[in-house]
Structure formats: structure tokens, C-alpha cells
N, C-alpha and C positions, 0 to 999 in steps of 0.2 A: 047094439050100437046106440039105441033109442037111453038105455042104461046108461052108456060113457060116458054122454054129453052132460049131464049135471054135474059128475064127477068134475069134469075138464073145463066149466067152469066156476067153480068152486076151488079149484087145487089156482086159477089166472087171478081170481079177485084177492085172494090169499096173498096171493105173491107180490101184485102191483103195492098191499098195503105196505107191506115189509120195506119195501122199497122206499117209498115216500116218508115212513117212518123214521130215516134215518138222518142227520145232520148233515150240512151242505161241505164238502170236500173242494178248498179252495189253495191248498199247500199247490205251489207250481214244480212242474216235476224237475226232477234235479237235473243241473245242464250237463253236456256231454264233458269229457276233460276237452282243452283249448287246443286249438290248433295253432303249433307257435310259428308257426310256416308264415301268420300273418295278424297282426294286429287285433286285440281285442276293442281296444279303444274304437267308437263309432266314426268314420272316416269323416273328415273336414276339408272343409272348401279352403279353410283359411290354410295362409303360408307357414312349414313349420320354423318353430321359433329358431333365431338365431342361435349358433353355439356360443357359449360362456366364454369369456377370456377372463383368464384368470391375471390379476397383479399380483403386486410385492405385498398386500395386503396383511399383517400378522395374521386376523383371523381365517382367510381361505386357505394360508400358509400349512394350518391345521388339518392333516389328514387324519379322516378315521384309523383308529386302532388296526393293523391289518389291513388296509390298503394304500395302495401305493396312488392311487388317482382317485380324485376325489369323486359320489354320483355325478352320472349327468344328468341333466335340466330337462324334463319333460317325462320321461321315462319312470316309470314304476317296476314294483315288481312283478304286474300282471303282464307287462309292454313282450313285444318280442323281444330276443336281443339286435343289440344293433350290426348291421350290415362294418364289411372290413370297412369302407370308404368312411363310414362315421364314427370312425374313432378317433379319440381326440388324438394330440401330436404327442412324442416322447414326453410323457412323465417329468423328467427330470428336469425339463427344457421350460416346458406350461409350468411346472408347480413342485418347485422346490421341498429337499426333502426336507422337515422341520431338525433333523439331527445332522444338517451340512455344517452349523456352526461351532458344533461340539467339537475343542480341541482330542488330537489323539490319546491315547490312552498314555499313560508314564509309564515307562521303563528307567529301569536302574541303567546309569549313565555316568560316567567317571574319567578319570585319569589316574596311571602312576607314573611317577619320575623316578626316576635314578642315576644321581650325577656323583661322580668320582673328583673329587676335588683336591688342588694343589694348592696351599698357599702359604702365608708369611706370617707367622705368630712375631709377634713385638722382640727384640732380645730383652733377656734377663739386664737390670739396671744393677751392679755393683758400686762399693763405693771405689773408686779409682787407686790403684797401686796397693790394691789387697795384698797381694801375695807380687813381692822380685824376685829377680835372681840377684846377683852378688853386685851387678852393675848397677842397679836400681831399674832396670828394665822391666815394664808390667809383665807377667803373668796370667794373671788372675786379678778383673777387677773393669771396672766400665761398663760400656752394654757387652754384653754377650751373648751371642747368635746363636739361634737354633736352626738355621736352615730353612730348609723347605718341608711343611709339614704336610701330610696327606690326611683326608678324611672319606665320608661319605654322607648323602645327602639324598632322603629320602618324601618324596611327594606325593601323598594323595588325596584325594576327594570323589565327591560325587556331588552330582546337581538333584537338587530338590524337585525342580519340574522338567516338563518336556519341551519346554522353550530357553533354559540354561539359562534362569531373569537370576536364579537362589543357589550357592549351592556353599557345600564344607568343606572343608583344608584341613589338611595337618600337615608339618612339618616334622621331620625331626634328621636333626644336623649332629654331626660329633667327628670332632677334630684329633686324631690319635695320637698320642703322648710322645710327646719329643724331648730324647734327653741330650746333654752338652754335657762330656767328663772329659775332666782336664787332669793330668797326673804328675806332677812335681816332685825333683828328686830331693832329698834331704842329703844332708854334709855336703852340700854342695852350694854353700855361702847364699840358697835362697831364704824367705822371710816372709812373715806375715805382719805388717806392716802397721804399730796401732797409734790413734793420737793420745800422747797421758797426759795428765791433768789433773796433781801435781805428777812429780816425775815417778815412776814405777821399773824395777827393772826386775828381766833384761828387755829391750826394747829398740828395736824389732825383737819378735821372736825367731830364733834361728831354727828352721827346720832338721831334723835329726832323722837317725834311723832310718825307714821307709818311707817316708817323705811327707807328703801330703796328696790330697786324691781332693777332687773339687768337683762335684755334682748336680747336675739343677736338670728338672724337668715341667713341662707343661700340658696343661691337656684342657680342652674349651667345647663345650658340650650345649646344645639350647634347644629348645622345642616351641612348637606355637600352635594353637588352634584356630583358625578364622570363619568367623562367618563371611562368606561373598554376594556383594549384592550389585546387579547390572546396572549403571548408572543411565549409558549411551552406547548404540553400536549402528552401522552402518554397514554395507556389502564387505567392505576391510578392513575396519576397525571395530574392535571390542576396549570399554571402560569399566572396570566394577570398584567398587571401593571395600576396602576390609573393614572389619571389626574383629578385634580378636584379644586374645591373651597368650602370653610370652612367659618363658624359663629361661633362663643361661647360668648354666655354671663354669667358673673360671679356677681349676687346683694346680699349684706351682709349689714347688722346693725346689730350696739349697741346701748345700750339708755339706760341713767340710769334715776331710777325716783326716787325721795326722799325729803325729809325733813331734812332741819338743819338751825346753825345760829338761826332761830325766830320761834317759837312754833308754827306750823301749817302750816308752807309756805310749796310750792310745788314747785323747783325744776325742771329742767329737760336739759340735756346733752346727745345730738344722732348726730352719725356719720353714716353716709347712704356712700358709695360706690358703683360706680356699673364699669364694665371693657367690653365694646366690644370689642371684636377678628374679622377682616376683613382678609385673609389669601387664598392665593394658595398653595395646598396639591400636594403631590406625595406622589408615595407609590405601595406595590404589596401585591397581594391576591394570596394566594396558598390553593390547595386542593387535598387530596390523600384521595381515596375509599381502602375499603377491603371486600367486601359483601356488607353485608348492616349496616357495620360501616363506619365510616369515619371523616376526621378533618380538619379545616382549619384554617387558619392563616391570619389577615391583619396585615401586619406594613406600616404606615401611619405616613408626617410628615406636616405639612403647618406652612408657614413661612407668617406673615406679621405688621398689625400695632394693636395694642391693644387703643382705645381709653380711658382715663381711666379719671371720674370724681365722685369729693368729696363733698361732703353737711356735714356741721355743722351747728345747730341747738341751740340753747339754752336758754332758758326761767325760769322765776319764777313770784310767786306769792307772793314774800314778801313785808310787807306794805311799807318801805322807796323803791321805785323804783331803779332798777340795773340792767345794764348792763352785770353782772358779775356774773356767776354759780363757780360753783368747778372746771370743768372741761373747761367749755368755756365760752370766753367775745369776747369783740369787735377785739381782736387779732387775733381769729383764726375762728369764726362765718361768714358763707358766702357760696358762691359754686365757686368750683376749677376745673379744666379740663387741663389734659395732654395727650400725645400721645408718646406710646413708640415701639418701636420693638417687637416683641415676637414671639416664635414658640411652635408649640402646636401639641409634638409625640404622636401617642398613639401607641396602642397593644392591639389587641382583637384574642383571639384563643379560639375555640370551636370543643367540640367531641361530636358527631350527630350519633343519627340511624332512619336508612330507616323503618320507622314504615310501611306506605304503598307507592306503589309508586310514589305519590304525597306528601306525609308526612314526615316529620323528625322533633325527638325530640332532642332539643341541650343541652346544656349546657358548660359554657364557663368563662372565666377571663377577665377582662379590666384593660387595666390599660393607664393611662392619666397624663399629663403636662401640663401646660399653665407658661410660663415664665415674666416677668417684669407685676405684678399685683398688683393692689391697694388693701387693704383689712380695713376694720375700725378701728378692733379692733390697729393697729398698729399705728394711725394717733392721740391716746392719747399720752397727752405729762403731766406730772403732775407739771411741773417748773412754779409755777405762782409767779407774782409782783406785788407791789403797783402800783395802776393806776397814769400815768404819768400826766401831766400836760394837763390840757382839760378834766380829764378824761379817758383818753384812756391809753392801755396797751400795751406794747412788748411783753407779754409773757400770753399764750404759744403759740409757732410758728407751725404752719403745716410743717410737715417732710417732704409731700410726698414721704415717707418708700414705695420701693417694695419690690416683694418677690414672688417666686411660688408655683402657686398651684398643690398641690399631689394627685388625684383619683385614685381609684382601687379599686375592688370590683368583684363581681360574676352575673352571669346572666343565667335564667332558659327562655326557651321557644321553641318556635316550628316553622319550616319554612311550607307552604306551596309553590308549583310547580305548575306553568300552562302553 
């Protein structure tokens, strides 16, 4: 025992050195995880602060990326979360969402039309008492009526935005060919009827053979592109005004076919015309609802050049060879081309119902001009002469006679909406 006691302490004094030897240990130890059951923040006497109200403000207007309510006021990321009672009110109500004012997205949005149209092309102009019979009774010769021609009429577009402020048009219209044949017997004391100057004979020409056959037809064709732009609109009223460009083509013949002068010959005098219209349009489009009635209006006008050319024709089969018909010889046989001015108003007004709401059935009036226009039947001259020296003739001169053309008529059909 008396042994162990140096040992023991020897092995204490050793120890306490070690001890004190070493550096003072001041790191605090690490806190427990938080209890979120309750606030870390040190409790306050004072009152917690008011909630936030938010204004129309631009800048609080701005919610963070990913949320929908902006932080609240006081609270941290260390805080508990808040109780249901302190939450703030609907979202949408406090703090608008910053993408409420962004209009909706655009969709492709249009219209097509399709109206079936009736209407009244001009008569062909003759010169008067072309062709009698034995009485002096006309025939052939004055205006001459084509009736009631038929066409189709085709409409569509799309609007450029989602509020219908822009949008494009096309048009394209075509009038289907209308013909007038008139058939006249020969030896049967009728005539084609010419003025001479000096005198020429035989004169009238007496019809022979087969007789004569009298032909003429029409046909009127036009297209348009427009920009549309909304001027004024209201709950039942809509205004846009156009800008656009315009086509019209106007082709017409006459042609007479017959027998005279020598027993069995055949004849033959035709005046072909045709008129392109080249043109920049203005104009405005109006529309007023009432349920599911409603009516609209274009008045539209394009101004520009009419190209306008003439084809004479004229042949026979009689046995001594000739130059020379009734109507045409070397004088006025040939093709001719002019260019003139012209403008070309129209009017189309239609009253429509909202069959479904995509559907409307229309019906409607046109009405149309086209100004400085060649037409055939106008470019007969009946003043013929002895052939000149050579053969050749003065007479009859090409007039190049204008004149406008007058459409109007009616139109049934149906729009579709997309």
C-alpha cells in the first residue's frame, strides 16, 4: 500500500498538467433543431404590426416569380408558419395578377361568303335597222337584250387580331356568258341595211340562201383584295374603311353569219372586244345587329386605267375572191388597242339572319359602273365605198365609240364564321 501511494500520486499531478496544458474551449454547442410548434423570435410586449394593404401600386402589383401572394411583413424564414386566421384575403382580390392585362391569345378567325347572283348586263347597242324584213321592219339592230344573267360571288377573309381592329378580303365575282342568237330567213325579201356614200350596189343587201344567223354574247369577271381597318364600333354598330386593289374584265362579240351577193357563198363579219380594268379602290363597310337580324353595307370606289382592245374579222366564200363583206374590208379588218381612264363604283347592301352561331343567310342588291369601255356591238359603222385605187377602201372607219357599263341585280346566299 505504503508502494501505491507515490505511484497515485504521480500518475494525479501528471494528469491535472495535461489538462491545463490545453486551449480554452469557447465554440457554444450546437442548438437543438426548432420547435416550429412556436416562435423563435424572443416574445414582445409590444403589439404585432399591422397587416399590409396592398394598392393598385405598379410596383407591389409585382409578384415574385412563382408566387401567387406576395411575403408577408414581419415574418422570416426562421418564424413559425402562420396560423389559418392570418392569412391574408383571396389573392386575386388584395393583389392583382400582373398578367390580367395581357390580351387573349389570337386565333385564326374569318369569314366565307357565297352568294348566287341574278342580274342585268347592259343590251348589246346596234346601229338601228341592221338587218329588215321586206316591210322595213327591224330585225336586228338597236339595244339588244340579254336577259337575266346569272353568276357567283365569292367572299373571304380573316382578321389579323383577337379584337377584329385589322383584317383581309378577297373578293372574286364572275358573271357567266350570256348569249342573244337571232336567225333570219333569206329569199325571203329580208336585208342588211347599209349607208353608201357615193352610191354602191346592190344596196340593201338582199339576203339569199340560208339566210343570216346574228350572234352576240357577254361575260364580266372582277376581283379585289382589301385591307380592312376598324374605324368606329359600338354594342350594334361596326365601321371599317377599305384599301384595296381591283381587276374587271369586260369580253363581248358580235358576228354575223350569212349569205348574199352569189348563191351559196358564206360570209362572215365579227367584232370581238375585250376591256381590262387595273385600279386602286377605297371605300367603307358598315354593319348594324339587332338579335339575330342584321345588315350591311359596302360602298366602294377604284379609280384607274382600262386597257381596252378591238378584233375585226372578216371573211367569205364567194367564187370571184374579196376582200370585202357587208360589214368589213380592208378598212377596218385588223386588231386595235387603247387605254383609257376609268372608275368602277359599286354598292352591295345585304340583310342577314343569324341562322346559327356560325351561320347567316343573306340576301342583298349590287349595283356596279365601269366608265370609258369598248363594247362591239358599237364599233359597226354601216357607211361603205367603192374600193379606192389599189383596191383598198376608206370606208368604214373604226370609231373607237365608248360608253359605260351598267350592272345591278340581286344575290341570295349564306356566310359562314370561323
Amino acid at each position: 500500500m505504503r508502494k501505491n501511494i507515490p505511484a497515485m500520486m504521480a500518475a494525479w499531478i501528471a494528469t491535472t498538467g495535461i489538462v491545463y496544458g490545453q486551449q480554452p474551449n469557447n465554440i457554444p454547442p450546437v442548438p437543438a433543431v426548432p420547435n416550429w410548434s412556436m416562435p423563435l423570435n424572443p416574445p414582445s410586449s409590444k403589439e404585432p404590426p399591422s397587416p399590409v394593404t396592398y394598392t393598385s401600386s405598379p410596383v407591389q402589383q409585382q409578384a415574385p416569380p412563382g408566387f401567387d401572394v406576395p411575403p408577408r411583413s414581419g415574418w422570416n424564414e426562421l418564424s413559425a408558419p402562420p396560423a389559418p386566421s392570418e392569412m391574408l384575403p383571396t389573392p386575386h382580390v388584395a393583389f392583382p395578377s400582373p398578367y390580367s392585362d395581357v390580351p387573349p391569345c389570337w386565333r385564326v378567325c374569318g369569314w366565307f361568303n357565297e352568294d348566287f347572283m341574278m342580274v342585268f348586263m347592259p343590251p348589246q347597242m346596234l346601229p338601228p335597222n341592221l338587218v329588215t324584213d321586206a316591210t322595213g321592219a327591224q330585225i336586228v339592230g338597236g339595244p339588244t337584250s340579254y336577259g337575266i344573267s346569272f353568276g357567283l360571288r365569292i367572299d373571304g377573309g380573316f382578321w389579323l387580331d383577337s379584337d377584329q381592329r385589322h383584317g383581309v378580303q378577297g373578293i372574286l365575282t364572275g358573271i357567266f356568258r350570256q348569249y342573244n342568237v337571232v336567225n333570219v330567213l333569206g329569199d325571203a325579201g329580208n336585208n342588211i341595211n347599209t349607208t353608201v356614200t357615193p352610191a354602191m350596189t346592190p344596196a340593201p343587201f338582199a339576203l339569199l340562201g340560208p339566210g343570216l344567223q346574228f350572234s352576240t354574247w357577254s361575260e364580266f369577271n372582277f376581283a379585289e383584295l382589301n385591307d380592312l381597318r376598324r374605324l368606329w364600333q359600338n354594342d350594334n354598330f361596326r365601321l371599317y374603311g377599305i384599301l384595296g386593289v381591283k381587276y374587271a374584265q369586260l369580253e363581248e362579240d358580235v358576228s354575223f353569219l350569212y349569205s348574199t351577193v352569189t348563191p351559196g357563198s358564206i360570209f362572215l363579219d365579227e367584232f370581238h372586244t375585250r376591256n381590262d380594268f387595273w385600279g386602286v379602290q377605297l371605300g367603307l363597310w358598315m354593319a348594324v345587329t339587332n338579335g339575330n337580324w342584321g345588315a350591311d353595307v359596302a360602298l366602294k370606289c377604284a379609280f384607274g386605267v382600262n386597257y381596252a382592245a378591238i378584233s375585226v374579222m372578216g371573211s367569205n366564200t364567194s367564187p370571184a375572191p374579196s376582200n370585202t363583206q357587208v360589214l368589213t374590208n380592208d378598212a377596218n379588218i385588223g386588231y386595235f388597242e387603247s387605254s383609257f381612264f376609268s372608275v368602277l363604283p359599286e354598292v352591295n347592301a345585304n340583310l342577314w339572319y343569324q341562322l346559327t352561331p356560325r351561320l347567316q343567310l343573306r340576301a342583298g342588291y349590287n349595283f356596279l359602273a365601269l366608265t370609258n369601255i369598248i363594247r362591239p356591238g358599237q364599233q359597226i359603222v354601216q357607211n361603205l365605198d367603192p374600193a379606192a385605187v389599189g383596191g383598198f377602201h376608206n370606208q368604214p372607219q373604226l370609231p373607237f365609240a365608248t360608253t359605260t357599263l351598267l350592272v345591278h341585280g340581286l344575290n341570295l346566299g349564306a356566310s359562314w364564321r370561323y
